[in-house]
C-alpha positions, -999 to +999 in steps of 0.1 A: +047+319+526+045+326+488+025+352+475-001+321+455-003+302+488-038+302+512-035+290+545-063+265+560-082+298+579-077+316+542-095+287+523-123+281+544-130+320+547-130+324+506-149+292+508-177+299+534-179+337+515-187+320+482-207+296+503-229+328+516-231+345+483-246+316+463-270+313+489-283+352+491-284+348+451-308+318+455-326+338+482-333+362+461-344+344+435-370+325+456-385+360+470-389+371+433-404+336+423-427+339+456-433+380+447-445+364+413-468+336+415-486+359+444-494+384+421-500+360+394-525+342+414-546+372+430-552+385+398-530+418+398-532+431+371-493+434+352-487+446+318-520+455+313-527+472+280-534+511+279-572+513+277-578+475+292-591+459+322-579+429+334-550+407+328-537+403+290-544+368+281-553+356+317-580+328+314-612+337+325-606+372+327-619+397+299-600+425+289-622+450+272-612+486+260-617+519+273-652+524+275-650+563+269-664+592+293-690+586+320-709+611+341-720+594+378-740+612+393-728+623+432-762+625+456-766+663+467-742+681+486-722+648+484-686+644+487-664+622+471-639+607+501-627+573+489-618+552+460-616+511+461-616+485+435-622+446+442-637+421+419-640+439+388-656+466+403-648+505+414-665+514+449-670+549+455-673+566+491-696+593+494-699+615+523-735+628+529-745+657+547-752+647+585-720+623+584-736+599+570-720+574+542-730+559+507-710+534+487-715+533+451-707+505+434-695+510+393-687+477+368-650+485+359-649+474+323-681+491+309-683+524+334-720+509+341-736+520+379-745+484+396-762+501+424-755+520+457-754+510+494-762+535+520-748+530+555-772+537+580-760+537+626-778+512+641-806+531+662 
């Protein structure tokens, strides 16, 4: 056999590896696509400004600046154990004395307290 020759096992294995590497590429760039349009459509925040809320140039979606420094208040003897966002809104876990729990609930793009939930057992 020359040295520029394939045999028919030769060929179909350069073929079916080509074959296998288009298809991981195209994989690929269907997970990213997916990745994407996930983000995109649970409003994740990406390339937010420095200073902003929201998503640059998202419809419906305001992006104010920093709003500065805020002092909340923590209920006495209260412990901060938990941070959460959703909605446009920071949630705040407080543990009280007694075990007991409190949620306070802060507006994300002005700092501004909405209100607090306290959790109370069932009796």
């Amino acid at each position: 056999m020359a040295s520029g020759e394939w045999t028919q096992t030769e060929r179909g294995l350069k073929i079916l590896v080509i074959v296998m590497g288009v298809l991981i590429v195209a994989g690929l760039a269907v997970i990213g696509t997916t990745i994407a349009k996930r983000q995109a459509a649970s409003g994740a925040p990406t390339g937010v400004p420095t200073g902003a809320v929201g998503t640059a140039g998202a419809p419906g979606v305001p992006v104010a600046t920093a709003f500065g420094e805020k002092n909340i208040e923590l209920p006495k003897n209260g412990r901060l154990t938990g941070v959460h966002t959703e909605s446009g809104r920071l949630i705040l876990r407080i543990l009280l004395p007694g075990n007991r729990e409190s949620l306070i609930v802060l507006d994300i793009a002005t700092g501004e307290k909405l209100g607090t939930v306290n959790v109370q057992s069932a009796p």
